[in-house]
mmCIF file as gemmi writes it, N, C-alpha and C atoms, coordinates in Angstrom:
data_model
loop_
_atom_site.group_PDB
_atom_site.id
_atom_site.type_symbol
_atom_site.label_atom_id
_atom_site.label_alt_id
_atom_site.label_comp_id
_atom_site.label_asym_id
_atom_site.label_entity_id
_atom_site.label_seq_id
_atom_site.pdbx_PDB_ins_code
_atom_site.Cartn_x
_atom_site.Cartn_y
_atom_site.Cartn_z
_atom_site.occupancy
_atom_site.B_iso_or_equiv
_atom_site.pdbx_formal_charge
_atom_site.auth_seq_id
_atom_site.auth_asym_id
_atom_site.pdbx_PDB_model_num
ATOM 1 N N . UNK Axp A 1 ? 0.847 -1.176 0 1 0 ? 1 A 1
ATOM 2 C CA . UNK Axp A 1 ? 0 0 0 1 0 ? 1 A 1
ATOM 3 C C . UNK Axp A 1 ? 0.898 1.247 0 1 0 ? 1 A 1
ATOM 4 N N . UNK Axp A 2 ? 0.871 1.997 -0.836 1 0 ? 2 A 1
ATOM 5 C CA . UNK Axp A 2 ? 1.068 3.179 -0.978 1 0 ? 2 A 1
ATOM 6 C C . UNK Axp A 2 ? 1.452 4.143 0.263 1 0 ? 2 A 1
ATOM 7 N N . UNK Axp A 3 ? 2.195 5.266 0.282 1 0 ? 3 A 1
ATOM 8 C CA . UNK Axp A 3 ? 2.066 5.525 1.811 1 0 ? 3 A 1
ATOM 9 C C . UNK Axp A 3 ? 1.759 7.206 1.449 1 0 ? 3 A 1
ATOM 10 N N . UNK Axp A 4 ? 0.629 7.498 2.599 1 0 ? 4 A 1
ATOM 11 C CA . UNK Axp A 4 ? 0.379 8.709 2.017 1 0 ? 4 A 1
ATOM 12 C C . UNK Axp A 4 ? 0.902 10.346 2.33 1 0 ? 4 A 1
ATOM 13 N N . UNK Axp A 5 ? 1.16 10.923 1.324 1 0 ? 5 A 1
ATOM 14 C CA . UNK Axp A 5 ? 1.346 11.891 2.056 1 0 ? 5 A 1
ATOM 15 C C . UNK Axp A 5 ? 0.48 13.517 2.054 1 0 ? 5 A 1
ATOM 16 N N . UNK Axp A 6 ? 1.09 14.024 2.896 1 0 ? 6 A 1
ATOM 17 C CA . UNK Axp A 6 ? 0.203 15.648 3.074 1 0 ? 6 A 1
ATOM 18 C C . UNK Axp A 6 ? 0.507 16.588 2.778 1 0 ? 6 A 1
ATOM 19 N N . UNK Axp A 7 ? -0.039 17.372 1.622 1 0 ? 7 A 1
ATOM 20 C CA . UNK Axp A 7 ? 0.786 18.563 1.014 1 0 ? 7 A 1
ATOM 21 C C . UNK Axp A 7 ? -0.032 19.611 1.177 1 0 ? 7 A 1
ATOM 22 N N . UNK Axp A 8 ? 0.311 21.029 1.507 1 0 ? 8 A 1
ATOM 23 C CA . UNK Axp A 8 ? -0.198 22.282 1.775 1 0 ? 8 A 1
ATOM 24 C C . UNK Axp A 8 ? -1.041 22.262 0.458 1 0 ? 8 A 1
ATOM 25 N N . UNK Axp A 9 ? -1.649 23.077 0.457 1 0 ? 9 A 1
ATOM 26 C CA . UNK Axp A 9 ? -3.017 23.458 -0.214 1 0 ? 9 A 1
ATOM 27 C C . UNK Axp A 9 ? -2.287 24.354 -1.034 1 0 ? 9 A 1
ATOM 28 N N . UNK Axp A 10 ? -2.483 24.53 -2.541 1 0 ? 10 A 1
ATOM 29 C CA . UNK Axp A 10 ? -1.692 24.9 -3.594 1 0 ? 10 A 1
ATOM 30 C C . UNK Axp A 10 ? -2.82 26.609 -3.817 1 0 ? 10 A 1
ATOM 31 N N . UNK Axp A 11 ? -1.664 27.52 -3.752 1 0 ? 11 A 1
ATOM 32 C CA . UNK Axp A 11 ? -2.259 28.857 -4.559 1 0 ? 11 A 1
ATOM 33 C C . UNK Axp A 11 ? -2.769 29.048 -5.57 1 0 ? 11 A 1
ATOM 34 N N . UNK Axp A 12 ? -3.322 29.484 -6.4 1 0 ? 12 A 1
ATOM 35 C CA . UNK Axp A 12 ? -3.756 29.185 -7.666 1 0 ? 12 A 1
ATOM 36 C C . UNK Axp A 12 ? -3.364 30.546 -8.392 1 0 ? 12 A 1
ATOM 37 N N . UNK Axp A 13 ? -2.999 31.515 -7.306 1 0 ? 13 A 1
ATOM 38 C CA . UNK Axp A 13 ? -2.829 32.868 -7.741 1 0 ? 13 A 1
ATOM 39 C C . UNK Axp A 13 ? -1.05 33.011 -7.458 1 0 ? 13 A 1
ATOM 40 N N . UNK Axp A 14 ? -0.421 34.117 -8.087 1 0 ? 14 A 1
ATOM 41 C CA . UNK Axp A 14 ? 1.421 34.236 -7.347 1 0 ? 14 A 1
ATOM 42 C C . UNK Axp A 14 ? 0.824 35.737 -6.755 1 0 ? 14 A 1
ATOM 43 N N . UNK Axp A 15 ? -0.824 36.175 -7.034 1 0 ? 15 A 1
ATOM 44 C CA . UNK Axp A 15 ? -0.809 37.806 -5.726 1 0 ? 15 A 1
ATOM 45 C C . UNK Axp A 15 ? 0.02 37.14 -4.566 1 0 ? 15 A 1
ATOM 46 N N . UNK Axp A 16 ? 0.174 38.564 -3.95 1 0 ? 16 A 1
ATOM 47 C CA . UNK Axp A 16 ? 0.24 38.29 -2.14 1 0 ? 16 A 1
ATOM 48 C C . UNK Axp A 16 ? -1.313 38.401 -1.681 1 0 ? 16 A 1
ATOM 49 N N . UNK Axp A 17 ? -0.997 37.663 -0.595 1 0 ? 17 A 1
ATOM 50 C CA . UNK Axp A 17 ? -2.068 37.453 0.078 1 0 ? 17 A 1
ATOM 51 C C . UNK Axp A 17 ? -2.484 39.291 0.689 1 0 ? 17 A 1
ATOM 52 N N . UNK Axp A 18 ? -3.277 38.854 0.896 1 0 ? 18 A 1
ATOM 53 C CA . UNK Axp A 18 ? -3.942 40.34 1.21 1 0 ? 18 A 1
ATOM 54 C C . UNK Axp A 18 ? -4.948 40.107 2.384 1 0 ? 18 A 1
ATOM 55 N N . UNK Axp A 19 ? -4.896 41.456 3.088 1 0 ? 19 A 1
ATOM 56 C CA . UNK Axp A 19 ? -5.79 41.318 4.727 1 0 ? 19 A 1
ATOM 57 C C . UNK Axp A 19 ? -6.306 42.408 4.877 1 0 ? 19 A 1
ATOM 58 N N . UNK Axp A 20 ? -7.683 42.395 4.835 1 0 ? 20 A 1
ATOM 59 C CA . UNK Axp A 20 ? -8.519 43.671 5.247 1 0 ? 20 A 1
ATOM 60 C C . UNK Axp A 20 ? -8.455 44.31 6.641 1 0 ? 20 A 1
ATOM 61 N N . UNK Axp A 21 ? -8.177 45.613 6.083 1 0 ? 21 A 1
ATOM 62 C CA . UNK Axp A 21 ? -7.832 46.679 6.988 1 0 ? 21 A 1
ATOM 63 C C . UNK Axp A 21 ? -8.986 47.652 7.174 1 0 ? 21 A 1
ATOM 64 N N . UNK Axp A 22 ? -8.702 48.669 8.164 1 0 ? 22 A 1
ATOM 65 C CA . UNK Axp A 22 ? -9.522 49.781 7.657 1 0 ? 22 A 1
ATOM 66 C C . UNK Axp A 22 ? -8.652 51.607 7.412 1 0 ? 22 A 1
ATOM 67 N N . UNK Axp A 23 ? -8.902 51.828 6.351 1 0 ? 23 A 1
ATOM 68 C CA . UNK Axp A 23 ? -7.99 53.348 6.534 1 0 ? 23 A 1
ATOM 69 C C . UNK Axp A 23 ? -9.346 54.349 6.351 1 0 ? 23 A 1
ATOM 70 N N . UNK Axp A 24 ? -8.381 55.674 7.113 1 0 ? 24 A 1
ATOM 71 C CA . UNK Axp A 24 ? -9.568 56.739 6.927 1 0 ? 24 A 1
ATOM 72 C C . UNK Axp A 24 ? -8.797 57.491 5.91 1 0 ? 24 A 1
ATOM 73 N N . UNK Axp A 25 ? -9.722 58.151 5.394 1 0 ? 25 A 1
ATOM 74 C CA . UNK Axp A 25 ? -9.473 59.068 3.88 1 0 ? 25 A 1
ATOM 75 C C . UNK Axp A 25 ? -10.474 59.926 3.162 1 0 ? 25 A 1
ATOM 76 N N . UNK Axp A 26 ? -9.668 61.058 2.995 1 0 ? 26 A 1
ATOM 77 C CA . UNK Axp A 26 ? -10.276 62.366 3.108 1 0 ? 26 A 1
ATOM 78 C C . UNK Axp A 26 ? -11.492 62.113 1.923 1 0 ? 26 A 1
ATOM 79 N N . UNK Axp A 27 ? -12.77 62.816 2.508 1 0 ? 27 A 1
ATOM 80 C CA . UNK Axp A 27 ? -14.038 62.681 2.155 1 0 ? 27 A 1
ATOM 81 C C . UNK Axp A 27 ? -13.901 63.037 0.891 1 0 ? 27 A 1
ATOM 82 N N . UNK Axp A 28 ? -13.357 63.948 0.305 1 0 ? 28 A 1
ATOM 83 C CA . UNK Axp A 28 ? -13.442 64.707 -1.437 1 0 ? 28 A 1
ATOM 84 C C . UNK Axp A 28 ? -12.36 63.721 -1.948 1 0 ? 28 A 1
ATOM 85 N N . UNK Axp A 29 ? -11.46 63.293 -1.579 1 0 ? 29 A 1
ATOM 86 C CA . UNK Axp A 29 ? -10.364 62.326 -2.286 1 0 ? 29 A 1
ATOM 87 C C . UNK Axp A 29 ? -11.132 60.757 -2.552 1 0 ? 29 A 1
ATOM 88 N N . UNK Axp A 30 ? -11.479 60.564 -1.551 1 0 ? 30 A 1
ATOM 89 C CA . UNK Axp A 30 ? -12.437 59.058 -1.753 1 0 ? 30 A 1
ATOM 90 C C . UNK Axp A 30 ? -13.805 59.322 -2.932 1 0 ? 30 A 1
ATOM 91 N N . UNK Axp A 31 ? -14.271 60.48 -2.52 1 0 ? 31 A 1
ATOM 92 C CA . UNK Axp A 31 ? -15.651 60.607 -3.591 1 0 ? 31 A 1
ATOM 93 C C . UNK Axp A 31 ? -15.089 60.935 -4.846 1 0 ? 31 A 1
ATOM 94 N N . UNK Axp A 32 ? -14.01 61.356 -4.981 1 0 ? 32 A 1
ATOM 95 C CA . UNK Axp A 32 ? -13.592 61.996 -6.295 1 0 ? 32 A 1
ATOM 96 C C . UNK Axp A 32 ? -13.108 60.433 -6.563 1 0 ? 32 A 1
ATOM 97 N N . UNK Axp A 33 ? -12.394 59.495 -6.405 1 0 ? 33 A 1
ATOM 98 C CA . UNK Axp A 33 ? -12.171 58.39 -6.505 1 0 ? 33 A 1
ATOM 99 C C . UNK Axp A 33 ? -13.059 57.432 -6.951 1 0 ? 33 A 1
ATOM 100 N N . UNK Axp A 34 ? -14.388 57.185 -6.314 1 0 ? 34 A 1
ATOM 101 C CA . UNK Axp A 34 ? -14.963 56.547 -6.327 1 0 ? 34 A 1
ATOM 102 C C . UNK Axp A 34 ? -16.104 56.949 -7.592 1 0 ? 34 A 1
ATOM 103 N N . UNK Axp A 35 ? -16.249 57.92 -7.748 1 0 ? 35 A 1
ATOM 104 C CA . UNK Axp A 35 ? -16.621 58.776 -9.119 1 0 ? 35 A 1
ATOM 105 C C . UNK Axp A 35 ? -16.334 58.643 -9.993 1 0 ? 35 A 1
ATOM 106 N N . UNK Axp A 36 ? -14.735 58.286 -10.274 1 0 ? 36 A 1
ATOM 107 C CA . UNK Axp A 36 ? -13.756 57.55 -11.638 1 0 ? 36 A 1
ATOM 108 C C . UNK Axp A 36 ? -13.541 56.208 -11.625 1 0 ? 36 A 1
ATOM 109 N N . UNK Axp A 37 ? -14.411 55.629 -10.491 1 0 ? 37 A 1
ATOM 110 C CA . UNK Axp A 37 ? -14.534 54.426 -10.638 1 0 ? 37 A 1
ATOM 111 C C . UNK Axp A 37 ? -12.728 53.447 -10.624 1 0 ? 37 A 1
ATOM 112 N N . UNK Axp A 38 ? -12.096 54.104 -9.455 1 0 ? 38 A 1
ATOM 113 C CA . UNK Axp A 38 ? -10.602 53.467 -9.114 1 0 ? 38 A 1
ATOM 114 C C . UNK Axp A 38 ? -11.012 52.741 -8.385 1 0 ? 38 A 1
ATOM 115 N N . UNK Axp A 39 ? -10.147 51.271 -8.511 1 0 ? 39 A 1
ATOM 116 C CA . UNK Axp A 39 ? -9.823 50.53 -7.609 1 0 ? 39 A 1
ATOM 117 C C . UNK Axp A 39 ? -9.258 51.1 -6.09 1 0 ? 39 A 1
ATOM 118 N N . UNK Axp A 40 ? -9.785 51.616 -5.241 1 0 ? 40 A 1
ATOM 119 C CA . UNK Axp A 40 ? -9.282 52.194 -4.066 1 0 ? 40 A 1
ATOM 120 C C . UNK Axp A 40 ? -8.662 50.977 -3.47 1 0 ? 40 A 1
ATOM 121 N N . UNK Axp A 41 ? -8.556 50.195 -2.746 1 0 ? 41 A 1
ATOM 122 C CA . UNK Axp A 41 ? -7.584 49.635 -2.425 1 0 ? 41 A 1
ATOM 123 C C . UNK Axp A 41 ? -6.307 48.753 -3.239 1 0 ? 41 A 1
ATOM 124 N N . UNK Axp A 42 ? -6.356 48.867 -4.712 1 0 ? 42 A 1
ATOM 125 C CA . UNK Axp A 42 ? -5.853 48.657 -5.32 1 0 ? 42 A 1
ATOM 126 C C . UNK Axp A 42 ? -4.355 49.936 -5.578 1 0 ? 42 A 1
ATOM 127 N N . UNK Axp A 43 ? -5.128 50.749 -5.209 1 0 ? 43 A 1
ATOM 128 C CA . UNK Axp A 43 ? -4.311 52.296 -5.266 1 0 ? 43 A 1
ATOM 129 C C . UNK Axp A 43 ? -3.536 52.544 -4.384 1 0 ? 43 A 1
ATOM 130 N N . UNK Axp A 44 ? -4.13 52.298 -3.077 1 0 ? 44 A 1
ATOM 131 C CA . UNK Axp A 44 ? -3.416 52.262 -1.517 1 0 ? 44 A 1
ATOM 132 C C . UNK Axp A 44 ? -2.506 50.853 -1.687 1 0 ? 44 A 1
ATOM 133 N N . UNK Axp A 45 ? -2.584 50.114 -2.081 1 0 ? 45 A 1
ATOM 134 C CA . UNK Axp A 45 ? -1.838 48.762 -1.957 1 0 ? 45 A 1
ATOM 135 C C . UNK Axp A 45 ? -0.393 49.328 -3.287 1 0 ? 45 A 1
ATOM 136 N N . UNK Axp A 46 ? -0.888 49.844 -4.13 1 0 ? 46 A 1
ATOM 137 C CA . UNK Axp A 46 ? 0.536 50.251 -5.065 1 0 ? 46 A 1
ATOM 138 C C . UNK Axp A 46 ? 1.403 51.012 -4.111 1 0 ? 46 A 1
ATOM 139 N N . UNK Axp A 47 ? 0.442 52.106 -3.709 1 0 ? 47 A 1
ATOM 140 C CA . UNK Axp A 47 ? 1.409 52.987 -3.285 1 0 ? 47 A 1
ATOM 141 C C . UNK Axp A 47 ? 2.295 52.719 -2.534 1 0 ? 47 A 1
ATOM 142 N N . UNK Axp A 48 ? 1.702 52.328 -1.145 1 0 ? 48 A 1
ATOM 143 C CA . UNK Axp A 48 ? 2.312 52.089 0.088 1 0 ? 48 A 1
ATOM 144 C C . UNK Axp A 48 ? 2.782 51.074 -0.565 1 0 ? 48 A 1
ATOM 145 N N . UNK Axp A 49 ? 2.869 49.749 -1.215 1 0 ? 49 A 1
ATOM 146 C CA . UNK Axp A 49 ? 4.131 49.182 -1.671 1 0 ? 49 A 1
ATOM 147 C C . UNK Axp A 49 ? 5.1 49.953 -2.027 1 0 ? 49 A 1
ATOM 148 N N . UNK Axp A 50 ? 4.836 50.994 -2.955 1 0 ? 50 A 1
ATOM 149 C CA . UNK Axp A 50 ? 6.364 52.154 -3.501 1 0 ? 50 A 1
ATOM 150 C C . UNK Axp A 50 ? 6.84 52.772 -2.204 1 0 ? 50 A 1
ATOM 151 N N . UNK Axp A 51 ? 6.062 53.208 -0.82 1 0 ? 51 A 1
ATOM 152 C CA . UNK Axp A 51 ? 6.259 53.633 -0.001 1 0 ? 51 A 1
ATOM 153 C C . UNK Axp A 51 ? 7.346 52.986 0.798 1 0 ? 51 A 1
ATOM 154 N N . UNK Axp A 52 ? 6.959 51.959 1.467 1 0 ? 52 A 1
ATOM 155 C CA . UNK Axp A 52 ? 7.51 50.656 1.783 1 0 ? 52 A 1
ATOM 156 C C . UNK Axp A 52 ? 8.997 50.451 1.232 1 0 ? 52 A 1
ATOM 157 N N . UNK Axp A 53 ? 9.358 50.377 0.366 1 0 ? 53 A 1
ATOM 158 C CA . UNK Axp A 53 ? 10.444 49.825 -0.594 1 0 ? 53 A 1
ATOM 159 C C . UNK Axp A 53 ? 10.959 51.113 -0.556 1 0 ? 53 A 1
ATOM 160 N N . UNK Axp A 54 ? 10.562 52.48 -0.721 1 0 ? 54 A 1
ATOM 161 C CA . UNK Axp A 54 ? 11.623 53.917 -0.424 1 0 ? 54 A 1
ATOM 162 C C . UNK Axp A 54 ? 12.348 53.492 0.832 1 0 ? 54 A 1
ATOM 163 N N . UNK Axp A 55 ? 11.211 53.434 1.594 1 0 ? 55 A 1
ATOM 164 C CA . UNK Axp A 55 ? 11.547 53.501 3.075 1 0 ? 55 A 1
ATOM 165 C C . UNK Axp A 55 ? 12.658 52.31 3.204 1 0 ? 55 A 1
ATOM 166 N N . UNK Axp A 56 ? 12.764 51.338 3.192 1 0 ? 56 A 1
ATOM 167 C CA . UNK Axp A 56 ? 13.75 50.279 2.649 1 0 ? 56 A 1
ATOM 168 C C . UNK Axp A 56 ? 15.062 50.534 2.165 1 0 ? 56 A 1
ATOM 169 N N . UNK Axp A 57 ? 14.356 51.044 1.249 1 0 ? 57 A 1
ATOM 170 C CA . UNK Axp A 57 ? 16.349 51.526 0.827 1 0 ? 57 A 1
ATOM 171 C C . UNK Axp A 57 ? 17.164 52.48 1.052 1 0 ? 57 A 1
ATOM 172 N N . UNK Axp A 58 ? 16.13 53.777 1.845 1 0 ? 58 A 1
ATOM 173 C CA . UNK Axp A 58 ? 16.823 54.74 2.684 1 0 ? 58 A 1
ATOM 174 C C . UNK Axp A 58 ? 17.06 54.181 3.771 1 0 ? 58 A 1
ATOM 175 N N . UNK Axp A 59 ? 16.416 53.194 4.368 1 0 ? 59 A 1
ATOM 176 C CA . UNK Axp A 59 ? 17.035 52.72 5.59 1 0 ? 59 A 1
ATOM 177 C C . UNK Axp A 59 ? 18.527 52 5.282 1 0 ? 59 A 1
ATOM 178 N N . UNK Axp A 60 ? 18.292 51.13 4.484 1 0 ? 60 A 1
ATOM 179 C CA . UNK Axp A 60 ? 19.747 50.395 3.977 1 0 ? 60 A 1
ATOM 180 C C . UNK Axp A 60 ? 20.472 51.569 3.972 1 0 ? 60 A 1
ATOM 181 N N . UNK Axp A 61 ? 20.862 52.615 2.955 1 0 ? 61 A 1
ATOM 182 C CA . UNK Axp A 61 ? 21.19 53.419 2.53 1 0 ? 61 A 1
ATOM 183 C C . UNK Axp A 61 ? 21.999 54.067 3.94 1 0 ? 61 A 1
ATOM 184 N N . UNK Axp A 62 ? 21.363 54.3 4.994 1 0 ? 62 A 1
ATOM 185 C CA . UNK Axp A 62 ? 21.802 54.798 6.042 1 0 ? 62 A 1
ATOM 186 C C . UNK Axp A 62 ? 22.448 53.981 6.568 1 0 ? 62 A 1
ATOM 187 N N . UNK Axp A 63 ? 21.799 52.913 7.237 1 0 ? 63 A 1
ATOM 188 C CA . UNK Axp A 63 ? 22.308 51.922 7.725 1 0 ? 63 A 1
ATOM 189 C C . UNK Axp A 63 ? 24.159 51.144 6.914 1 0 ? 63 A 1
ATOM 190 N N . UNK Axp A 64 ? 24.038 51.206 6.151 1 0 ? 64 A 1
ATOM 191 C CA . UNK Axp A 64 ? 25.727 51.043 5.379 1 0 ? 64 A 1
ATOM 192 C C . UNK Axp A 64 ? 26.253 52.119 4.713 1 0 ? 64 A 1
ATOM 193 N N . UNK Axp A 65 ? 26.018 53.315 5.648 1 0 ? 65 A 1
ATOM 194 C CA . UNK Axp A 65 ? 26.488 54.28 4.582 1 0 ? 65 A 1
ATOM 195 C C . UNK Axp A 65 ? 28.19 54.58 5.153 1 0 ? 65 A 1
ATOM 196 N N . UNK Axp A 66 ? 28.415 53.762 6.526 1 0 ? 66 A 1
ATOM 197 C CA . UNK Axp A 66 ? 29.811 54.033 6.334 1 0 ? 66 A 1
ATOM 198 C C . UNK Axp A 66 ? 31.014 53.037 5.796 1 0 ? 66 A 1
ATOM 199 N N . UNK Axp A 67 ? 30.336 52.061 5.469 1 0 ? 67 A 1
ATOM 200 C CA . UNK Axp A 67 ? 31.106 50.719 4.572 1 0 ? 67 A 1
ATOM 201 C C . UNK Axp A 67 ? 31.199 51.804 3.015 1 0 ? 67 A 1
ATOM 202 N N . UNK Axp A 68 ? 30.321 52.374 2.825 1 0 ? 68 A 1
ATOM 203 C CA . UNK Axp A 68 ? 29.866 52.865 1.339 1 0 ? 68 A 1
ATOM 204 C C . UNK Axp A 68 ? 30.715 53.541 1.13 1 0 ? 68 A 1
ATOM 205 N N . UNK Axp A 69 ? 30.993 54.293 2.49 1 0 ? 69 A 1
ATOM 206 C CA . UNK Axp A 69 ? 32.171 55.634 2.385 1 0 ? 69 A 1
ATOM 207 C C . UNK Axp A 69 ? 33.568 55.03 2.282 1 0 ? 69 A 1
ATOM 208 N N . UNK Axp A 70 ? 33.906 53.838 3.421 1 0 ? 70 A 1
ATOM 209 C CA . UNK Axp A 70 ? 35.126 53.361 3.614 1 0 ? 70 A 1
ATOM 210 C C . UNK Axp A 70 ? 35.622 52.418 2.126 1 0 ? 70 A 1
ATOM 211 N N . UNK Axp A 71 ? 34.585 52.128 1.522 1 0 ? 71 A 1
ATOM 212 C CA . UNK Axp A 71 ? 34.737 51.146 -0.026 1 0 ? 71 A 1
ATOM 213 C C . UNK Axp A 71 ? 35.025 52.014 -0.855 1 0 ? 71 A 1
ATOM 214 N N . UNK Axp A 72 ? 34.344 53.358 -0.879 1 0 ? 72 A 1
ATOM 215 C CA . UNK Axp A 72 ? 34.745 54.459 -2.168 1 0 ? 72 A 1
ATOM 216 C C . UNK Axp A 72 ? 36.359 54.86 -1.872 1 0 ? 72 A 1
ATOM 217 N N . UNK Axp A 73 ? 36.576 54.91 -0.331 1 0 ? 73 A 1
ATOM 218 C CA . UNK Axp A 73 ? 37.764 55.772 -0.075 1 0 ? 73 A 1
ATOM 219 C C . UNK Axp A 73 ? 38.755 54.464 -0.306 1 0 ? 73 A 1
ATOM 220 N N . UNK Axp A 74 ? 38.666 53.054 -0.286 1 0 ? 74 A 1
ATOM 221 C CA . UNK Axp A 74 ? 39.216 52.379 -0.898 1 0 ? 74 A 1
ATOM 222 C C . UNK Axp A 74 ? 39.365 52.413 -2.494 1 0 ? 74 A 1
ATOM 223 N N . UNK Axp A 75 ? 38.57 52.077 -2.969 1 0 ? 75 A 1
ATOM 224 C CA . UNK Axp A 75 ? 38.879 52.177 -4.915 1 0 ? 75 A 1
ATOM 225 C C . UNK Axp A 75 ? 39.425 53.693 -5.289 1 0 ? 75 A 1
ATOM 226 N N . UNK Axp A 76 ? 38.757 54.669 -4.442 1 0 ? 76 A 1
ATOM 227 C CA . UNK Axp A 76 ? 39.545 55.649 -4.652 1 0 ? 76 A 1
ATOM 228 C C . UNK Axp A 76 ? 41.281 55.857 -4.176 1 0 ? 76 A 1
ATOM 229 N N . UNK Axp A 77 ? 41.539 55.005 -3.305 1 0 ? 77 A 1
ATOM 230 C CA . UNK Axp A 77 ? 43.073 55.339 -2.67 1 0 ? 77 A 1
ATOM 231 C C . UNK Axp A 77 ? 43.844 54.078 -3.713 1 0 ? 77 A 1
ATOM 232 N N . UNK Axp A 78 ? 43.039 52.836 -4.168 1 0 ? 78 A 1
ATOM 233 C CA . UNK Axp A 78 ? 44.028 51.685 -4.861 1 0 ? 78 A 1
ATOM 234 C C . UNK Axp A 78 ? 43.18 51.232 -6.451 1 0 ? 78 A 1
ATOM 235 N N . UNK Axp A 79 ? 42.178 52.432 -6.144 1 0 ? 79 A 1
ATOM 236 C CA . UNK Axp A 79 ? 41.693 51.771 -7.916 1 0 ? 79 A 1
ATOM 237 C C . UNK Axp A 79 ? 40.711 50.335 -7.62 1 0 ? 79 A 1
ATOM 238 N N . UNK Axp A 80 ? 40.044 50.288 -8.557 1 0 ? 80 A 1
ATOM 239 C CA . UNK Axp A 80 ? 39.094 48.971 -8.798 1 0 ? 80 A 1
ATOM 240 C C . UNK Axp A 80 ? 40.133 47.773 -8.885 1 0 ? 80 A 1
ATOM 241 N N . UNK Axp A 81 ? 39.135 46.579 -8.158 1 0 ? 81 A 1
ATOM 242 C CA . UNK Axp A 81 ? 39.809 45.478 -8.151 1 0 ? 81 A 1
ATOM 243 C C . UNK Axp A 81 ? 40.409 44.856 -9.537 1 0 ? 81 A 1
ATOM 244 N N . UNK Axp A 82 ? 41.305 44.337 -9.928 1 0 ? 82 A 1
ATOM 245 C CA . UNK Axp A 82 ? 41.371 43.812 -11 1 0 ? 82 A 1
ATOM 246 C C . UNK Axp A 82 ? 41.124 44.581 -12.434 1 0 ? 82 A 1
ATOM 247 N N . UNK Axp A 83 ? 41.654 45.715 -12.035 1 0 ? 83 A 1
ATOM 248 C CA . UNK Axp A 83 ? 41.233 46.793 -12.794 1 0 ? 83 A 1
ATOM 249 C C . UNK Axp A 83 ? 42.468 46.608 -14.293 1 0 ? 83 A 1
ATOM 250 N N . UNK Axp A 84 ? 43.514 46.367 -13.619 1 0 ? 84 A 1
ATOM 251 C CA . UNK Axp A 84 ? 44.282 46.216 -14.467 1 0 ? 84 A 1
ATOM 252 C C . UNK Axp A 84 ? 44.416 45.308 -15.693 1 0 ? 84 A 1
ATOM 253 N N . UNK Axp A 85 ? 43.583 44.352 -15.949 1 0 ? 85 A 1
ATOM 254 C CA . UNK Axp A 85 ? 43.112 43.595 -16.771 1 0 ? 85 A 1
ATOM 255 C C . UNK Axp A 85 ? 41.684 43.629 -17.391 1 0 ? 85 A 1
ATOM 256 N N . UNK Axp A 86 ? 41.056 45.18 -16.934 1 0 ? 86 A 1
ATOM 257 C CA . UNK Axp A 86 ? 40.041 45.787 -17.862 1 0 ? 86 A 1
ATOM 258 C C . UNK Axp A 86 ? 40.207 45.705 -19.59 1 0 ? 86 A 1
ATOM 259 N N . UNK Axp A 87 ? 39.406 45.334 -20.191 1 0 ? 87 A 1
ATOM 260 C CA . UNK Axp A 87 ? 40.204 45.664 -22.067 1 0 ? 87 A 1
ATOM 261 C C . UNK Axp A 87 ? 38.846 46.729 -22.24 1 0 ? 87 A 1
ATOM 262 N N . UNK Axp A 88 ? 38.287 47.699 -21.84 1 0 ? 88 A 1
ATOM 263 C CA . UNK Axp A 88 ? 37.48 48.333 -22.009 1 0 ? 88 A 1
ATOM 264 C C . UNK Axp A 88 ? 37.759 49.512 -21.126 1 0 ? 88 A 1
């Protein structure tokens, strides 16, 4: 007999999963919205993704910005690695 096994339940979609929230938002911005017939949470979900991902890489950005400095002041004091066998 066969031996069985148990596999998670397959996505059918590659979205992210998504979880209802609630946001407040200004009364003339939502009606003017909802008037042109936008996906409103479709809109809030782009953004704050672009939001998200700024915020991300200014944090990185800060967070290694003195490796960033000490690596430039390297290639700048000895040149790029292996530079010398550039043909371009």
């Amino acid at each position: 007999m066969p031996a069985i096994q148990a596999t998670a339940p397959k996505r059918r979609s590659r979205q992210p999963l998504k979880r209802a929230t609630n946001v407040t938002l200004s009364a003339d911005v939502l009606d003017a919205a909802k008037a042109l017939e936008l996906n409103i949470s479709q809109v809030c979900d782009n953004h704050l993704r672009e939001v998200v991902t700024q915020e991300q890489e200014r944090r990185w950005r800060s967070e290694h910005a003195d490796f960033i400095v000490a690596y430039n002041a390297t290639i700048e004091a000895e040149g790029l690695p292996l530079d010398q066998w550039r043909t371009f």
